[in-house]
ChimeraX commands (.cxc) that place a marker at each C-alpha (Angstrom):
marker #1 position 101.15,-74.24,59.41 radius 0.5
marker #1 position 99.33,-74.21,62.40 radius 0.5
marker #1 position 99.72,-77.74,64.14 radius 0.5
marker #1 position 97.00,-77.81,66.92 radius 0.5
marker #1 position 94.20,-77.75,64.88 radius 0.5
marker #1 position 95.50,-80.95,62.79 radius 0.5
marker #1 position 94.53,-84.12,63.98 radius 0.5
marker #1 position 93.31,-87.63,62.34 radius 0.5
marker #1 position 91.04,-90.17,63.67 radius 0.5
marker #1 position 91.25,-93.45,62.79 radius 0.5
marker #1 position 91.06,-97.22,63.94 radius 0.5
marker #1 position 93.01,-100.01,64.16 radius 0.5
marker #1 position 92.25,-103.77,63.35 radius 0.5
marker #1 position 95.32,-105.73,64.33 radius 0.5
marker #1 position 94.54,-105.75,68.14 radius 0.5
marker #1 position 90.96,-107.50,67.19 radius 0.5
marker #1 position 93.02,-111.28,67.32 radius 0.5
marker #1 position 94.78,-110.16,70.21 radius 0.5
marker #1 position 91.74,-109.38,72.34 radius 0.5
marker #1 position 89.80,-112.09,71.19 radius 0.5
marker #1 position 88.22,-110.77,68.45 radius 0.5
marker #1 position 85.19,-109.19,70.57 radius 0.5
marker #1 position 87.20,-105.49,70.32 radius 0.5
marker #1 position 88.50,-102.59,68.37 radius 0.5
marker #1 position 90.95,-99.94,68.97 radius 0.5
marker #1 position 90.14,-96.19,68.11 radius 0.5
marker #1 position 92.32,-93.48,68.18 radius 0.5
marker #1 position 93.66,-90.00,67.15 radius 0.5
marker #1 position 96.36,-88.55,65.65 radius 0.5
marker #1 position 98.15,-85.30,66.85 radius 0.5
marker #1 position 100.32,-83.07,65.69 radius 0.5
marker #1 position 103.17,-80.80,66.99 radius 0.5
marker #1 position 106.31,-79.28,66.36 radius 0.5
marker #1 position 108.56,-82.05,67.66 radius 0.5
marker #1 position 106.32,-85.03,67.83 radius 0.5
marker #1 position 103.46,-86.78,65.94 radius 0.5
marker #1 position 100.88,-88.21,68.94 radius 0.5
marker #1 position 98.95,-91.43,68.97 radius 0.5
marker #1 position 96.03,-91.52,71.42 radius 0.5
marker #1 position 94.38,-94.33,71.75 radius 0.5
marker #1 position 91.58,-96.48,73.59 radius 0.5
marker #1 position 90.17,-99.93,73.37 radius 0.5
marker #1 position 86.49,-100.99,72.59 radius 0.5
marker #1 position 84.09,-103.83,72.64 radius 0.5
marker #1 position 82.58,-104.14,69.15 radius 0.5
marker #1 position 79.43,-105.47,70.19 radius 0.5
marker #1 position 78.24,-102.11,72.33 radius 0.5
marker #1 position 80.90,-100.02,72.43 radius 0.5
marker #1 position 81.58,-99.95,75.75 radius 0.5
marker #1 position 85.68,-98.56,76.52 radius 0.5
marker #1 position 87.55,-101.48,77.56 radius 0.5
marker #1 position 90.62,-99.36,78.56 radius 0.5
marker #1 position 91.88,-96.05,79.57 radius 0.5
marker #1 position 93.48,-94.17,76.78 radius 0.5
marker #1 position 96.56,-93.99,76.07 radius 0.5
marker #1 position 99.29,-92.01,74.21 radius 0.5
marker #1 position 102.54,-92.78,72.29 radius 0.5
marker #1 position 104.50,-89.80,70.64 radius 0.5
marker #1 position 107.12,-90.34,67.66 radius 0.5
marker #1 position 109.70,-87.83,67.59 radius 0.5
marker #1 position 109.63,-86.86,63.80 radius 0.5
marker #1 position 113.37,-88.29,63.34 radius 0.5
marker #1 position 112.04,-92.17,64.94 radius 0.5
marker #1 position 109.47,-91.80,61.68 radius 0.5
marker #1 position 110.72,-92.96,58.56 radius 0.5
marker #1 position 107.76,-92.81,56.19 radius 0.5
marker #1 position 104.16,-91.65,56.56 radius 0.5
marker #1 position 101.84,-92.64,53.78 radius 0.5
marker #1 position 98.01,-92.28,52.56 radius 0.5
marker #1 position 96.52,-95.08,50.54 radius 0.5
marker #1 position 92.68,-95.05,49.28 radius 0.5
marker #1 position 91.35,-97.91,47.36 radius 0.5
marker #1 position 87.92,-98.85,46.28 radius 0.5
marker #1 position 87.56,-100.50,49.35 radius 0.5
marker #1 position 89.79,-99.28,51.98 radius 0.5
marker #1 position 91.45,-95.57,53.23 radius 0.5
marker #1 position 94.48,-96.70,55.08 radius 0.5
marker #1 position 97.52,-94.03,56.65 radius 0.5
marker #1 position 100.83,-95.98,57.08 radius 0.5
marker #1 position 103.35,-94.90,59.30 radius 0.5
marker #1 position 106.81,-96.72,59.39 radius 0.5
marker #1 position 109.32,-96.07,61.88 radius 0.5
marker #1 position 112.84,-96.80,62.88 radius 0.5
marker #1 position 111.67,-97.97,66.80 radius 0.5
marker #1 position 110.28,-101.40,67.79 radius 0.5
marker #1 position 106.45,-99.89,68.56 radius 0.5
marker #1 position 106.96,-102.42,71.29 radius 0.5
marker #1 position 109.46,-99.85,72.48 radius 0.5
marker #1 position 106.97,-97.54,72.83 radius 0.5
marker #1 position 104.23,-99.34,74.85 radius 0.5
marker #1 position 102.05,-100.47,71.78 radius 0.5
marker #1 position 100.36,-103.19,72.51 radius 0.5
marker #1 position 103.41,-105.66,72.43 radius 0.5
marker #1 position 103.42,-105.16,68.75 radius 0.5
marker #1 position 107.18,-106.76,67.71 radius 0.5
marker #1 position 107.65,-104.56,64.20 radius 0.5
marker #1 position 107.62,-101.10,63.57 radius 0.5
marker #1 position 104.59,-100.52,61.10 radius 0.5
marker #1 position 101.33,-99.28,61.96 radius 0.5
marker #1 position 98.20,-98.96,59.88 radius 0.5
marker #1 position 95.06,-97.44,60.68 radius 0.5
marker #1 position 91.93,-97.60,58.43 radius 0.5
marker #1 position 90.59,-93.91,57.58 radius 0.5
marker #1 position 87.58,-92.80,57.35 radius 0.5
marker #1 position 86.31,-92.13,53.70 radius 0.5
marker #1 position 85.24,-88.80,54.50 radius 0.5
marker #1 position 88.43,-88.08,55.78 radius 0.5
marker #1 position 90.36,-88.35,52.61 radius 0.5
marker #1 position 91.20,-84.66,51.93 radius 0.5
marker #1 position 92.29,-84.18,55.94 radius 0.5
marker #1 position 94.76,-87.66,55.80 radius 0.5
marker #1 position 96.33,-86.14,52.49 radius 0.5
marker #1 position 97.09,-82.67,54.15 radius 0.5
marker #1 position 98.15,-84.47,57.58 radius 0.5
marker #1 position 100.58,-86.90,55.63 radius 0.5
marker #1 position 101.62,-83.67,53.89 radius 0.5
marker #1 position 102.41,-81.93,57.12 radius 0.5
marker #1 position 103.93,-84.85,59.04 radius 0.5
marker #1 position 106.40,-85.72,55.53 radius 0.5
marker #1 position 107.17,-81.72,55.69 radius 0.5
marker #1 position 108.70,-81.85,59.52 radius 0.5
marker #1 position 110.15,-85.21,58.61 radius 0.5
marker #1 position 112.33,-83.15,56.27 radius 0.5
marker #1 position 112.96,-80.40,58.61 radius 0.5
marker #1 position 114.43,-82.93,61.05 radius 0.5
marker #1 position 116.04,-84.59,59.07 radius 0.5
marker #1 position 117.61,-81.39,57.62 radius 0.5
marker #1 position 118.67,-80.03,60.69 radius 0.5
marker #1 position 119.98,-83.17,61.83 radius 0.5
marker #1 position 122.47,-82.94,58.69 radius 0.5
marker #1 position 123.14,-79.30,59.45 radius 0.5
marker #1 position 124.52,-80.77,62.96 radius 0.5
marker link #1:1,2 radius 0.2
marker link #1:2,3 radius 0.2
marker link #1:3,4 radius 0.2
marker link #1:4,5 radius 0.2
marker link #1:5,6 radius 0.2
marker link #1:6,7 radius 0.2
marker link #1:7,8 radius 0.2
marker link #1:8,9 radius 0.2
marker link #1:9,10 radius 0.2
marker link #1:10,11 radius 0.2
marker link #1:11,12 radius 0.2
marker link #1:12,13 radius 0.2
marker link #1:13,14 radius 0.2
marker link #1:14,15 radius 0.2
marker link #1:15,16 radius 0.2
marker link #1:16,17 radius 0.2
marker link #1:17,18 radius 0.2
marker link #1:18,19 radius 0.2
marker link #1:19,20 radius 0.2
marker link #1:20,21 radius 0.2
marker link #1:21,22 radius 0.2
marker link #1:22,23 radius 0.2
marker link #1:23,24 radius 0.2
marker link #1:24,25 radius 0.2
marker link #1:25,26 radius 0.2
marker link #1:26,27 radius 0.2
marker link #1:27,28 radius 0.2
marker link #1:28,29 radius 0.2
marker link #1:29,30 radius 0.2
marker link #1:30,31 radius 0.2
marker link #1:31,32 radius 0.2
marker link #1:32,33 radius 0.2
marker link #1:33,34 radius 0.2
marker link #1:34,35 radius 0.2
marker link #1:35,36 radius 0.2
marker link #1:36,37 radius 0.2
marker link #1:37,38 radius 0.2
marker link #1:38,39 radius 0.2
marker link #1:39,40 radius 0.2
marker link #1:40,41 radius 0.2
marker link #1:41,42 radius 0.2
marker link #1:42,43 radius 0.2
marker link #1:43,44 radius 0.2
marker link #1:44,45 radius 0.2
marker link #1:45,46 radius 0.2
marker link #1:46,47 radius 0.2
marker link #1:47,48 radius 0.2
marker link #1:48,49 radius 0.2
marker link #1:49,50 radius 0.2
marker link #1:50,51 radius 0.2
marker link #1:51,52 radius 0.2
marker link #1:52,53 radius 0.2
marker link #1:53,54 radius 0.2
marker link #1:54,55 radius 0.2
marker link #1:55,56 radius 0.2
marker link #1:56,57 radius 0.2
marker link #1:57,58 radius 0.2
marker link #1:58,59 radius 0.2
marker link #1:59,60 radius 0.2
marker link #1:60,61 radius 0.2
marker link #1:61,62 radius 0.2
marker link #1:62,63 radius 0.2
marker link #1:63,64 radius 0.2
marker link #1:64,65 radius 0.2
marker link #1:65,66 radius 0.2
marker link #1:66,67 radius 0.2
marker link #1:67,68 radius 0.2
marker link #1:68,69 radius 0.2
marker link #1:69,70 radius 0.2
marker link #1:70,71 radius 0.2
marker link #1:71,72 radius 0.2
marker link #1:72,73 radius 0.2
marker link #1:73,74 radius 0.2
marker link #1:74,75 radius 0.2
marker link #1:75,76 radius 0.2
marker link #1:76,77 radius 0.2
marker link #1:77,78 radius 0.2
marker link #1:78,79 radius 0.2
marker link #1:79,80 radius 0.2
marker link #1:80,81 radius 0.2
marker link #1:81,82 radius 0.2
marker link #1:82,83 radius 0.2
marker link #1:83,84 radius 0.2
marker link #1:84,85 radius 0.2
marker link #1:85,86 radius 0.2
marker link #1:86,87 radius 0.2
marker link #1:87,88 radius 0.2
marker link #1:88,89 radius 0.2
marker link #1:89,90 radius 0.2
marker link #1:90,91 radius 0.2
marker link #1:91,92 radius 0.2
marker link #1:92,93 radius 0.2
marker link #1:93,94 radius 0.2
marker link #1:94,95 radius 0.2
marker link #1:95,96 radius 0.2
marker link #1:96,97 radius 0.2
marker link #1:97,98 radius 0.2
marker link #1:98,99 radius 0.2
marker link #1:99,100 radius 0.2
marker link #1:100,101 radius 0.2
marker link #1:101,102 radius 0.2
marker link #1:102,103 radius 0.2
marker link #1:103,104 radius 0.2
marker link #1:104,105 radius 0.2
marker link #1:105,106 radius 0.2
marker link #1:106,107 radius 0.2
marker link #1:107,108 radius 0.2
marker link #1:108,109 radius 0.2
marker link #1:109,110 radius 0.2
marker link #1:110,111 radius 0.2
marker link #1:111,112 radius 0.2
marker link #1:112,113 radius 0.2
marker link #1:113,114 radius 0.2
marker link #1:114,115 radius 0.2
marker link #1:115,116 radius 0.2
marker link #1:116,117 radius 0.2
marker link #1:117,118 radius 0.2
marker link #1:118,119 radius 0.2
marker link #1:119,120 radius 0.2
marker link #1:120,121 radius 0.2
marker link #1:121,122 radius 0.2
marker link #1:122,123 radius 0.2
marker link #1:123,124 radius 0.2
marker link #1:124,125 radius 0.2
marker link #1:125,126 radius 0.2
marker link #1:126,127 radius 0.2
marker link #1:127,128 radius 0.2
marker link #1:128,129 radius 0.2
marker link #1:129,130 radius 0.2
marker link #1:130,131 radius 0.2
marker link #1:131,132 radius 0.2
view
């Protein structure tokens, strides 16, 4: 599978209370061999003017735990648990270890192949990690 040309965008609502509810963080997802990358910026909702520089996180494929796609009626959302405080990681002083990021629709058939492909070297860690 060829990783650099798999990638997810997506955004993120939780940071909208913590900014006072006048932004929006946008992002994209990354794969590689070791590490799934989250790159990240902040925006004003009103114009859409970047309210920060962006920034990156990386989760070594044995600190991820589960990696999900949900798609309602009303809502595409990619859920990625992990065994590290995101705090730990420079995410906006979040305090558990769940993220999820809102999909767009039209992205459905590229979120069920990335979830695919992250769950896949999820497994390989974890195999070789038995293996010793």
């Amino acid at each position: 599978m060829n990783y650099d040309k798999l990638y997810l965008g997506f955004t993120y609502d939780e940071p909208l209370e913590k900014l006072g509810g006048f932004a929006i963080l946008v992002g994209m997802m990354t794969l590689s061999e070791q590490s799934l990358s989250v790159e990240y910026e902040i925006r004003d909702t009103m114009i859409g003017v970047i309210k920060s520089k962006p920034k990156k996180i990386e989760f070594k494929f044995n600190e991820i735990v589960s990696c999900i796609y949900e798609k309602t009626w009303f809502k595409s959302n990619f859920k990625l648990r992990t065994n590290v405080f995101l705090s730990s990681k420079g995410f906006l002083n979040s305090t558990g270890n769940e993220l999820v990021f809102k999909i767009k629709k039209e992205d459905a058939e590229l979120a069920k192949e990335f979830v695919s492909a992250v769950n896949f070297r999820i497994a390989d860690a974890y195999i070789k990690r038995m293996e010793g």
